[in-house]
C-alpha positions as CSV (number, residue, x, y, z in Angstrom):
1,X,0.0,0.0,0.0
2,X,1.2,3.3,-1.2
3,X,2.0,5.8,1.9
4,X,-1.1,7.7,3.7
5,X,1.0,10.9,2.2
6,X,0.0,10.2,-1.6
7,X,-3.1,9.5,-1.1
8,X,-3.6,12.7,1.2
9,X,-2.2,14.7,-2.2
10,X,-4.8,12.6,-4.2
11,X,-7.7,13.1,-2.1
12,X,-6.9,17.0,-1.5
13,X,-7.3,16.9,-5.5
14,X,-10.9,15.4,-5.4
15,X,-12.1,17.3,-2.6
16,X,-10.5,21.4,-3.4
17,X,-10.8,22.5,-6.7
18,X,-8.3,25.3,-5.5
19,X,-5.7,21.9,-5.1
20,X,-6.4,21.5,-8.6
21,X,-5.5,24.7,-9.6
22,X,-2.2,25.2,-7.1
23,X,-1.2,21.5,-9.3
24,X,-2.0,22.8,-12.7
25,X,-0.1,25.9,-12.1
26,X,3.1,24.6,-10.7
27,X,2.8,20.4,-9.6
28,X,6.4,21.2,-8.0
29,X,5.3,23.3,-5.8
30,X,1.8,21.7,-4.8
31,X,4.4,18.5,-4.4
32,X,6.0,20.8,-1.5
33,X,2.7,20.7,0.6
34,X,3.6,16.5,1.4
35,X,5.8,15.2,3.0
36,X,6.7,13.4,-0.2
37,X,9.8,10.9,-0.7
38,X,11.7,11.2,-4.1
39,X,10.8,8.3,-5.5
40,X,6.6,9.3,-5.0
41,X,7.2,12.6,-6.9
42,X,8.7,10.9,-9.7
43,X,5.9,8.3,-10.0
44,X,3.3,11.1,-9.3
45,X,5.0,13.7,-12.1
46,X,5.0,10.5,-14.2
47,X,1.5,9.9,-13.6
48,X,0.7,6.7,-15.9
49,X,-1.3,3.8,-14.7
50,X,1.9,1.8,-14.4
51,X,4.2,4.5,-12.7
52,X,1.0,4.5,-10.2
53,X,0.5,0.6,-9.5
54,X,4.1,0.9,-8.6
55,X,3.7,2.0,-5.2
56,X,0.5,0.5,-5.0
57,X,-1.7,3.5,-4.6
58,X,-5.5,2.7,-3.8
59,X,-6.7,1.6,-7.8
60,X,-9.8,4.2,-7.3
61,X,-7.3,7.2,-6.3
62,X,-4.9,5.8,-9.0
63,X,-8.7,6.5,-11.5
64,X,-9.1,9.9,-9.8
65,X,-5.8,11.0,-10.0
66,X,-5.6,10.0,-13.6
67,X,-8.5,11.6,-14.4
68,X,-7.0,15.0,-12.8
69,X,-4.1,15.1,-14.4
70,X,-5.3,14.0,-18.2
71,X,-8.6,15.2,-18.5
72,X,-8.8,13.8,-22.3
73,X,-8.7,10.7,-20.0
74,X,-12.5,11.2,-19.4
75,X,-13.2,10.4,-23.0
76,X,-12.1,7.0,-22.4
77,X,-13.9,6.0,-19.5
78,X,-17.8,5.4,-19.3
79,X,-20.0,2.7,-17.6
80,X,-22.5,3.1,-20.0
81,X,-21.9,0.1,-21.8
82,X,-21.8,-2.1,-18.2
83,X,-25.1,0.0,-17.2
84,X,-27.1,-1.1,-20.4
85,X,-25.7,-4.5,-19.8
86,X,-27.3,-4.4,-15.7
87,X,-30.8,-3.5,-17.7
88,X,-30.5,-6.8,-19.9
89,X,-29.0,-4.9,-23.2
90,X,-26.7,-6.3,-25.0
């Protein structure tokens, strides 16, 4: 399991839009704000799935956080398809 720390900085994304915008403006600086090891700021500036599973952050905060920090993500996520299937769609 990934340190409480990163998923402090994760959660403090979902819950403050402000966070959002301190991150977008200069991640480096937001980074500052946790008591962050090296080796967490690379995977976080990183930010893939891989880089993320790495140090084992919760999957669901992993989804969040990848969702922050590439919006065009959103594009590529949808339960629609597993919704329609729940109603007996195909």
């Amino acid at each position: 399991m990934a340190r409480y720390e990163v998923h402090r900085l994760i959660q403090s994304l979902i819950k403050d839009r402000g966070q959002c915008e301190r991150y977008n403006i200069n991640p480096d600086a937001f980074f500052k704000n946790f008591d962050l090891v090296p080796n967490e700021e690379d995977v976080l500036r990183k930010g893939t799935a891989e880089a993320l599973s790495s140090i084992n952050i919760n999957p669901i905060l992993q989804m969040h956080y990848l969702l922050i920090t590439n919006p065009e993500m959103s594009e590529h996520v949808s339960i629609t398809g597993c919704l329609k299937l729940m109603k007996g769609g195909s």
